[in-house]
C-alpha positions as CSV (number, residue, x, y, z in Angstrom):
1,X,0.6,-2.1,24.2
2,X,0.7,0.4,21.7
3,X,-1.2,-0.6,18.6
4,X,-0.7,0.7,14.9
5,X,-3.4,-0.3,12.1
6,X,-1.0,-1.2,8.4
7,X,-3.5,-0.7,5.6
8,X,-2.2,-2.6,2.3
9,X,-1.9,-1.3,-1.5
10,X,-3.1,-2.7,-4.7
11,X,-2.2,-6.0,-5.5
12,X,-3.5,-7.4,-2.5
13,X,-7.0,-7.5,-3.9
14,X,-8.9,-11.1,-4.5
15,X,-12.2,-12.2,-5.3
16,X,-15.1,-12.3,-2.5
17,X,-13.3,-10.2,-0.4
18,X,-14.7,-8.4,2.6
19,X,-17.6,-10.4,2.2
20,X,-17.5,-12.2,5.5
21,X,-17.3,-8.6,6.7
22,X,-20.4,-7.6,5.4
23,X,-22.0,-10.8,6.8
24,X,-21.4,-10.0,10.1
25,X,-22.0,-6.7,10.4
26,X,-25.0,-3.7,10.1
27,X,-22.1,-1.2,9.7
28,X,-20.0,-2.6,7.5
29,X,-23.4,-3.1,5.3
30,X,-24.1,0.7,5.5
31,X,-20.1,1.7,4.6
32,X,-21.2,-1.0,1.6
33,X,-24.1,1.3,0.5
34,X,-22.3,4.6,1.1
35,X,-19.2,4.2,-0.7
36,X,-21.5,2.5,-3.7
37,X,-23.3,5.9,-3.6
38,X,-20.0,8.2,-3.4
39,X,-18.6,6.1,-6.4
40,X,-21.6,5.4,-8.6
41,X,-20.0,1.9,-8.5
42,X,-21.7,-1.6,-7.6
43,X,-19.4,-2.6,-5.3
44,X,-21.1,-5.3,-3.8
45,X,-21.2,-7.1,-7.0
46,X,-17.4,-5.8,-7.6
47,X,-15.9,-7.4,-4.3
48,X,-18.5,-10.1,-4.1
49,X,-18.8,-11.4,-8.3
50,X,-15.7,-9.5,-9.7
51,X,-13.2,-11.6,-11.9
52,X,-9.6,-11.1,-10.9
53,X,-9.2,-9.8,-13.9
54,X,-11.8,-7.3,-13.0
55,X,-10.3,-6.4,-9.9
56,X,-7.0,-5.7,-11.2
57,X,-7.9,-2.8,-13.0
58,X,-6.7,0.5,-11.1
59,X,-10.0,1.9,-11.9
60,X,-11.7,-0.8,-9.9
61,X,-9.1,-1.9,-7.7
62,X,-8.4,1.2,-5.7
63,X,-11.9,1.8,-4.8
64,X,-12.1,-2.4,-3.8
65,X,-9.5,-2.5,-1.7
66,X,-10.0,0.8,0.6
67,X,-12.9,-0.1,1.3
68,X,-12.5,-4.1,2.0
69,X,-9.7,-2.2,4.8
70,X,-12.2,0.4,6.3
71,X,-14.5,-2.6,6.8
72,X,-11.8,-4.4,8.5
73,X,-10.8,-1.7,10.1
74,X,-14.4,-1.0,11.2
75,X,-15.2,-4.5,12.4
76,X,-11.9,-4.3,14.4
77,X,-13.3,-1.4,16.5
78,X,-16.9,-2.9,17.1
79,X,-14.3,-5.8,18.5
80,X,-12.1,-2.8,20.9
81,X,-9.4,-3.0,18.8
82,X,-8.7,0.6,19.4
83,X,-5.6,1.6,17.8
84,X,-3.4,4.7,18.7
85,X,-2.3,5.1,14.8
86,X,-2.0,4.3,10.9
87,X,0.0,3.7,8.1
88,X,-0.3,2.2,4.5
89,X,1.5,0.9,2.1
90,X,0.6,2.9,-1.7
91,X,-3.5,3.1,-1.7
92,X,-3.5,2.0,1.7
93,X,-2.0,5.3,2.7
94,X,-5.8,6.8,2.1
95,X,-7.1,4.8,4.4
96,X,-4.9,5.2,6.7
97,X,-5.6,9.2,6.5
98,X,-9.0,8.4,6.6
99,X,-8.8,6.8,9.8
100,X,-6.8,9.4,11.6
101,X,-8.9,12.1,10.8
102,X,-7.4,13.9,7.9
103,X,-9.9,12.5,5.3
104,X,-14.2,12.5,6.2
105,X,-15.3,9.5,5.0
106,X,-17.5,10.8,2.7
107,X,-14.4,11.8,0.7
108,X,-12.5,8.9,0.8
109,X,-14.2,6.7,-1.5
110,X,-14.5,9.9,-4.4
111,X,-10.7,10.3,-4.0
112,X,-9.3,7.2,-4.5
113,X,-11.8,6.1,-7.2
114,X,-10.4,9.6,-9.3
115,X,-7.0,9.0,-8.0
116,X,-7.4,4.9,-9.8
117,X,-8.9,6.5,-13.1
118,X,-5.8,9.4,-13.4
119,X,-3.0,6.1,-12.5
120,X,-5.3,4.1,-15.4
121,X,-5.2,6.8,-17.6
122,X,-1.9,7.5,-17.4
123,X,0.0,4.0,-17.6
124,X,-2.4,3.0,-20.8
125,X,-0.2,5.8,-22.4
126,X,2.7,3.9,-21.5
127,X,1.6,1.0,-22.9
128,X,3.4,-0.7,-25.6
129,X,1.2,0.0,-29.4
130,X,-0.2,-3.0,-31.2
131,X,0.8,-5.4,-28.3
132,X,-0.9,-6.8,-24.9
133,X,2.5,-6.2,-22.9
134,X,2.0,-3.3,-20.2
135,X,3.5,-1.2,-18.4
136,X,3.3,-2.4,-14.6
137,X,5.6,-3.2,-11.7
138,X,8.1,-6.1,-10.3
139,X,9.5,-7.1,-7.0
140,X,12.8,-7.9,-6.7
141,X,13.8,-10.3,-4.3
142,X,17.0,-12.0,-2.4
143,X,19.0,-8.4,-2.8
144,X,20.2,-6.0,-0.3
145,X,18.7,-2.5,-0.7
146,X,22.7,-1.0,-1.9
147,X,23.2,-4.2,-4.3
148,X,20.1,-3.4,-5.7
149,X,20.3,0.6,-6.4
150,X,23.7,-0.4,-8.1
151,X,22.2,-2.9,-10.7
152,X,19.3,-0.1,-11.1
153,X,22.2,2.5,-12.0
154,X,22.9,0.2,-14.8
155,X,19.6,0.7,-16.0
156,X,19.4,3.9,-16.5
157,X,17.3,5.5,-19.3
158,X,15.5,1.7,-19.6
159,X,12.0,3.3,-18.3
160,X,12.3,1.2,-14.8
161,X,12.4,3.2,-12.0
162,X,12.7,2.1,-8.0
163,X,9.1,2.2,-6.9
164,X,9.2,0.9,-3.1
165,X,11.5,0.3,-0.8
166,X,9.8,-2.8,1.0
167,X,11.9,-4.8,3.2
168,X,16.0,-5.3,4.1
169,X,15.6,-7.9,0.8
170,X,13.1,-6.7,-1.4
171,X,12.5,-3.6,-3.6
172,X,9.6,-3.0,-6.2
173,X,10.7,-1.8,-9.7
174,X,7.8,0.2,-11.9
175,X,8.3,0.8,-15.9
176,X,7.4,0.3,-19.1
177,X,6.9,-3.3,-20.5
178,X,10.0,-3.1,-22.2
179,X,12.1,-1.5,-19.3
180,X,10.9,-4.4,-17.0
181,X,11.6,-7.2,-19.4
182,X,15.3,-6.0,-19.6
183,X,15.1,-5.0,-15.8
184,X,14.3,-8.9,-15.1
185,X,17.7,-10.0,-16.6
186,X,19.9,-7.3,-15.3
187,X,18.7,-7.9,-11.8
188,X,19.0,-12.2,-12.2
189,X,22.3,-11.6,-13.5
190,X,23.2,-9.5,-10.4
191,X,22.1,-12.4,-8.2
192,X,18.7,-11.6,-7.2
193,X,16.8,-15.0,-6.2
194,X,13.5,-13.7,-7.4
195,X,11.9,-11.4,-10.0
196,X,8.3,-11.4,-10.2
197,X,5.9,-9.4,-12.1
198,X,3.3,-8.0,-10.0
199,X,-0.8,-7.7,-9.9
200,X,-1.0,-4.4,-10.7
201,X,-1.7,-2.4,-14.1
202,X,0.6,0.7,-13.7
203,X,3.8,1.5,-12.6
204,X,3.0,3.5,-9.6
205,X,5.0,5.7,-7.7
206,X,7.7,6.6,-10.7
207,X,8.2,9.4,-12.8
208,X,6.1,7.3,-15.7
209,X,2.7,8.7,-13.6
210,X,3.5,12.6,-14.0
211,X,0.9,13.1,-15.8
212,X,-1.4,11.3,-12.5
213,X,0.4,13.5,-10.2
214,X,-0.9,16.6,-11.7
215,X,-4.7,15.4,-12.1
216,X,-4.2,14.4,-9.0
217,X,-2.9,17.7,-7.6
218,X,-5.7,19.9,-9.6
219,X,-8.3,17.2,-7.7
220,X,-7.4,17.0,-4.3
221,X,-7.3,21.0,-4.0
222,X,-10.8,20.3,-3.9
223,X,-11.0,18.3,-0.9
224,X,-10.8,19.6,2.9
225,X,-7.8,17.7,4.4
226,X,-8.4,18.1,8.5
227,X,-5.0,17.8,11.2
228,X,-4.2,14.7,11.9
229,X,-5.8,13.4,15.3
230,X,-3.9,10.3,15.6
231,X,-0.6,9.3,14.8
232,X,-0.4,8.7,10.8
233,X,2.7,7.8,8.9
234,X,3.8,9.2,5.2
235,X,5.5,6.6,2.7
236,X,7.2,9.8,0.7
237,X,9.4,11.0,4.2
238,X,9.1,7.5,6.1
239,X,7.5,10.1,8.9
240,X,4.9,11.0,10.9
241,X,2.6,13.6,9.3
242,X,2.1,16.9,10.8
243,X,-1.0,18.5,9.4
244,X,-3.8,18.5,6.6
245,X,-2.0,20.7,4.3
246,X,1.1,18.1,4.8
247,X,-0.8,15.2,3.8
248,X,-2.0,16.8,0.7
249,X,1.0,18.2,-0.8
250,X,2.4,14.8,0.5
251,X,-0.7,12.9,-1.3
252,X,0.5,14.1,-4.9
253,X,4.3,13.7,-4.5
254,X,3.6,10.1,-3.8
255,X,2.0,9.3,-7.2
256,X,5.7,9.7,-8.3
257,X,8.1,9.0,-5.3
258,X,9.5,6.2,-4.2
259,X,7.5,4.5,-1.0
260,X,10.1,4.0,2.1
261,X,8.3,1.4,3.4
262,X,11.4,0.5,5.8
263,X,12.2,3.5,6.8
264,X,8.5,4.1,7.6
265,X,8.0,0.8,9.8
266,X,11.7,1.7,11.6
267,X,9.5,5.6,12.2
268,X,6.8,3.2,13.8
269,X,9.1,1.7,16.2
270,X,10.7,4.6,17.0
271,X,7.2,6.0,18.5
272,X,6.5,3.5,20.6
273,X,4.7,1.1,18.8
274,X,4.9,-2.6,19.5
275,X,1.7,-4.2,18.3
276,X,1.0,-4.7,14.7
277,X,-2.2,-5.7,12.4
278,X,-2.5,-6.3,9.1
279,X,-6.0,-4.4,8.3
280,X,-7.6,-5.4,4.8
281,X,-7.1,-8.3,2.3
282,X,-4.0,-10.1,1.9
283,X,-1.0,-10.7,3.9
284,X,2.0,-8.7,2.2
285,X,2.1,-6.3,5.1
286,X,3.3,-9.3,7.4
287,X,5.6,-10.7,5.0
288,X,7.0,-7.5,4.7
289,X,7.2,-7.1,8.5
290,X,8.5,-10.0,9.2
291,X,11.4,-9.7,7.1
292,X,12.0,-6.2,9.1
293,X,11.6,-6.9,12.7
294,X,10.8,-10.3,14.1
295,X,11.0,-8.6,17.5
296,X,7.0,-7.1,17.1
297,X,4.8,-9.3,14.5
298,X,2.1,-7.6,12.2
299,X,-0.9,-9.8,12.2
300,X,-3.5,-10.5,9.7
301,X,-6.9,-8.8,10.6
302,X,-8.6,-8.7,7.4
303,X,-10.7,-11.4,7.8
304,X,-13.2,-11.9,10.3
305,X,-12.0,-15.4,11.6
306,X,-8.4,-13.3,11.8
307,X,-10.1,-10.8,13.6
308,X,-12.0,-13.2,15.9
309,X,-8.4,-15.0,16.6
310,X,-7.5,-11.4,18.1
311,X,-9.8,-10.8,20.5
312,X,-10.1,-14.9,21.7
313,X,-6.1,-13.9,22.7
């Protein structure tokens, strides 16, 4: 079996996460205290006491959720669940550098906590004045990837731009507030079965974050980004990274490109790789899989009864 750790995004956060990780293990206690240290952030408290509401800020979230995976992730090795590569959806991406070398841990944590205040920074500008409504994300579900680029077209110059391609049926819009409220009926008028505003607080991976994408860029030209020395998988190209200096140029662009999450997974089985698992909180990965191949499940090792469930076969 070949095995490939998926690392999710934001929105897959949720209160008390990682916490059974914690529990269980010396190691994932000292990642605890180290990326608390590399952020100046509580994060025990965070993951542990945080409010939804809490969590769902970028600034908070980013940080939360890479390292809720690299615990997993962690706690899946002590178990020899040695995989031969990575991918990640959005965020998850980091980790999945992380993991195959291209990132030193030390690092990681520092990046994507920058990386969340830049995204924060810049969708608050996009927020509409005088009101609560913000500018965020969407999934769009029960369309074909070619029906739904067509009802897109029609919204042209409406601030709502395609975010990620996630499965065969279901694309992620990102805009302003107003460009998603007029997105919603364009896209239930074209027969979509679903539109559902997402848990997030910025519309990632459009033209809306420019402003990210170069903070970003100015930021990570700072940071020593090694050759990859396992297989790791790029949501900008859908592909297999080549080198360091790949991954960071790639890094940037994807503040502002679309994630081809499909054509990323159909790169996975391309390679070889035929077992699956779902490494952090949530279970979107698997949903998202599942409506891809049925042929090779993604599992859900996030959790350490998940994780347990693994090795008992």
């Amino acid at each position: 079996m070949k095995t490939c750790f998926l690392f999710p995004g934001q929105g897959a956060q949720y209160p008390g996460m990682a916490k059974d990780l914690w529990e269980s293990s010396a190691k994932v206690k000292n990642l605890f205290t180290l990326a608390s240290d590399a952020t100046s952030m509580d994060l025990k408290r965070l993951l542990f006491e945080g409010s939804e509401e809490e969590l769902k800020a970028t600034d908070n979230t980013q940080v939360a959720v890479t390292l809720a995976s690299v615990a997993a992730s962690l706690v899946c090795k002590e178990e020899g669940i040695d995989p031969e590569g990575f991918a990640g959806f959005s965020l998850g991406e980091y980790s999945a550098l992380h993991e195959a070398g291209v990132i030193a841990l030390q690092d990681l944590f520092p990046i994507v906590k920058i990386r969340g205040q830049l995204m924060e920074k810049a969708a608050r500008a996009l927020d509409t004045p005088g009101s609560d409504d913000r500018a965020g994300m969407a999934a769009v579900l029960g369309l074909d990837f070619a029906k739904a680029k067509e009802v897109l077209e029609t919204l042209k110059g409406k601030q709502v731009f395609l975010a990620n391609y996630s499965s065969p049926s279901q694309i992620v819009l990102g805009g302003t507030a107003e460009g998603l409220a007029e997105a919603e009926g364009a896209f239930k008028e074209g027969g979509a079965r679903r539109y559902v505003v997402l848990r997030v607080s910025a519309p990632f991976h459009t033209p809306l974050l420019e402003e990210a994408r170069k903070g970003l860029e100015e930021v990570l030209a700072g940071y020593r980004f090694n050759d990859p020395v396992k297989a790791v998988y790029a949501n900008v190209t859908g592909k297999r990274i080549t080198s360091g200096e790949e991954a960071r140029l790639l890094c940037v662009r994807q503040a502002v490109s679309t994630v081809r999450w499909v054509e990323e997974e159909q790169s996975l089985l391309d390679d070889g790789f035929n077992r699956f698992f779902e490494v952090g909180p949530g279970s979107v990965l698997g949903g998202l899989w599942k409506a891809f191949s049925r042929d090779h499940p993604c599992l859900p090792a996030g959790k350490l009864e998940d994780i347990e469930k693994i090795i008992e076969g």
